[in-house]
Every structure is written in C-alpha cells, then in structure tokens.
C-alpha positions as CSV (number, residue, x, y, z in Angstrom):
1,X,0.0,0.0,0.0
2,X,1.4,3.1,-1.1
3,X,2.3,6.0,1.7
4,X,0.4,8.9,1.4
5,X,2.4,12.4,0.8
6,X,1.7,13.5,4.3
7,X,3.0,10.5,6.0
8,X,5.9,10.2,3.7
9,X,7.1,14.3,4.3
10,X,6.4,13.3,8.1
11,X,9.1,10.6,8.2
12,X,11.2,12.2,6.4
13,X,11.0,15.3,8.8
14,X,11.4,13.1,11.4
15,X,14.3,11.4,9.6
16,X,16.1,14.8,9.3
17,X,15.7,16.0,12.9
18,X,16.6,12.1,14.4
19,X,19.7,12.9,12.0
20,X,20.5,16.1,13.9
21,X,20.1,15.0,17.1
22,X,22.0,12.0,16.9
23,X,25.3,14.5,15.4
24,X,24.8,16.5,18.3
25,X,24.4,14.0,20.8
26,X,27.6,12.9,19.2
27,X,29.5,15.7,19.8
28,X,28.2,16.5,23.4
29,X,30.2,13.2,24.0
30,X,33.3,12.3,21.8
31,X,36.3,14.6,22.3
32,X,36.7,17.8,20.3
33,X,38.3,17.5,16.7
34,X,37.8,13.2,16.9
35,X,37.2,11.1,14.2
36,X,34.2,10.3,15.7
37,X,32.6,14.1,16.1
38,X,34.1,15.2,12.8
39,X,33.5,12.1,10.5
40,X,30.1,11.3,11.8
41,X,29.1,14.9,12.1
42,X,30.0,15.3,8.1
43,X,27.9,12.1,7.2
44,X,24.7,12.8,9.1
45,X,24.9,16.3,8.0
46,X,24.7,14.7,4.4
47,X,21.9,12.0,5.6
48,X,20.0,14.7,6.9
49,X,20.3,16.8,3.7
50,X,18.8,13.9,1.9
51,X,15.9,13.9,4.1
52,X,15.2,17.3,3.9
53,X,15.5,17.0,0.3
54,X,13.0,14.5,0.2
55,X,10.5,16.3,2.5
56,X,10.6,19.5,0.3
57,X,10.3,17.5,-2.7
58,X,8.2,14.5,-1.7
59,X,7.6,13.1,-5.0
60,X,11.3,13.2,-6.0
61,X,12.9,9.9,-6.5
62,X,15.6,8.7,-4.1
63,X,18.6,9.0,-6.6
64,X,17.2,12.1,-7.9
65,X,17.0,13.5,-4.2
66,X,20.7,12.1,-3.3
67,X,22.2,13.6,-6.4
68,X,19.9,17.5,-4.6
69,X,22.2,17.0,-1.2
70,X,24.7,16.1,-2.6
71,X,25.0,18.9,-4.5
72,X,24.0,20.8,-1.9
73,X,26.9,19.7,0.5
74,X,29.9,20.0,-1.9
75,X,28.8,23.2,-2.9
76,X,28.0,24.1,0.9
77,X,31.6,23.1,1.3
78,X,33.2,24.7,-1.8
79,X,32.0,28.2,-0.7
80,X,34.1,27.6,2.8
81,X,36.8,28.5,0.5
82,X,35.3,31.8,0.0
83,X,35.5,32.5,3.9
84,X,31.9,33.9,3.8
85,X,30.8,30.9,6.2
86,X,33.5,31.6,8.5
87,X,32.4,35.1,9.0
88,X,28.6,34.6,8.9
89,X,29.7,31.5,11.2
90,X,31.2,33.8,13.8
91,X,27.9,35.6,14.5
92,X,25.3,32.4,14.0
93,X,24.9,29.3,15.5
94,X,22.5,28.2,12.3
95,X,25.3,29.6,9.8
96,X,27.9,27.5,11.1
97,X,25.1,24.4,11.1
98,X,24.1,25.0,7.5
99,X,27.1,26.4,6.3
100,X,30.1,25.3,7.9
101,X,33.0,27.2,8.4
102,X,36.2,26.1,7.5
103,X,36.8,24.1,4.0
104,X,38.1,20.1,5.0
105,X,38.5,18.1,1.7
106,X,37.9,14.9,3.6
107,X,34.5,15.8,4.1
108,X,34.1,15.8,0.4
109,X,34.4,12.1,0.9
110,X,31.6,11.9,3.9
111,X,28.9,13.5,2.2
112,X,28.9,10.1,0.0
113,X,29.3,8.4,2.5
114,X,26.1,9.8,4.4
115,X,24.0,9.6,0.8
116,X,24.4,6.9,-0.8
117,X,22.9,3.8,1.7
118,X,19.7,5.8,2.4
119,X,19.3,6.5,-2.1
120,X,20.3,2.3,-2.2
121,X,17.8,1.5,1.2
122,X,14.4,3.5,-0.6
123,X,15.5,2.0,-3.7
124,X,15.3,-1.5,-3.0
125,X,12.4,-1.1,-1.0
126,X,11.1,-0.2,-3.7
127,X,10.2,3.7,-2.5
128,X,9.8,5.8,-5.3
129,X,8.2,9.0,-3.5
C-alpha cells in the first residue's frame, strides 16, 4: 500500500531532525576534533540533507533526491573557501550548522558516504516517492 504524501514528508521530517540530534548527541560526547565528532558529524549532516531534500520535494525519487544534497553539500563546502561561512559563522549558530565554516577536503568524501545507503535502502524497498 502506497504511503500517502503527508505521511511520507512526516518521516522524512522526522528522519532529518533524528539525524541532527543524533550529530549532536555525538559531539556533546566524543572529544573535540575526533574522528568520531568530525567524521560522523559530516555524514549525518549529508543523511539529513537527503531527508530534507526529500520532504521539500516529496515526490522526487531517491537517486534524484541524493544527487539535490549532494549537490547541496559539496557546494556548501566549496563556498568555505570563499571565507563567507566563516564570517557569517562567527555571529550564527545556524550559519555554522548550514554552512560550515572552514573548508576540509575529507568531508568531500563523507557527504557520499552519508547519501548513498539511504538513495540504495528506498530503492530496493522499492520507495519511489
């Protein structure tokens, strides 16, 4: 039985915010500048990009919606180099969450890394929405 639009944006709202709490929770615990608060920040930053992409556009298909964040993300990170998100960073808590701040070509890595089993998950389930 096919999910309703509704239903559907609701998970994926939920998806996103579980997403951001769990990169938070992260970093409350794991020391400053780890693997763990950097690495898993960058991927569930990415995997909640997706979801959002996929509750703004609900009937956008998974690979279509995964090829959105990514987009998003590596040009969210390419305009670190600019040093605009550093300075809008400096004076906003929801900068430096959407933006970033300093440019880190590893995380051009993570952003894959955080897209690409939740496109391959809804696609063989069969999700098309």
């Amino acid at each position: 039985m096919p999910i309703s639009h509704g239903r559907f944006r609701l998970a994926m709202l939920g998806a996103a915010l579980g997403c951001l709490a769990t990169a938070l929770a992260i970093r409350a615990v794991a020391p400053l500048g780890s693997w763990a608060e950097q690495s898993s920040g960058t991927a569930l930053y990415a995997s909640m990009t997706w979801a959002g992409v996929r509750f703004l556009g609900p009937r956008l298909g998974p690979l279509t919606a995964g090829g959105i964040a990514l987009a998003w993300c590596w040009g969210a990170e390419l305009f670190q180099l600019t040093g605009i998100p550093a300075a809008l960073s400096a004076d906003s808590l929801a900068a430096r969450l959407v933006l970033g701040a300093a440019f880190d070509p590893v995380d051009l890595i993570w952003y894959p890394i955080g897209i690409v089993p939740l496109v391959i998950a809804h696609h063989r389930r069969g999700v098309t929405r």
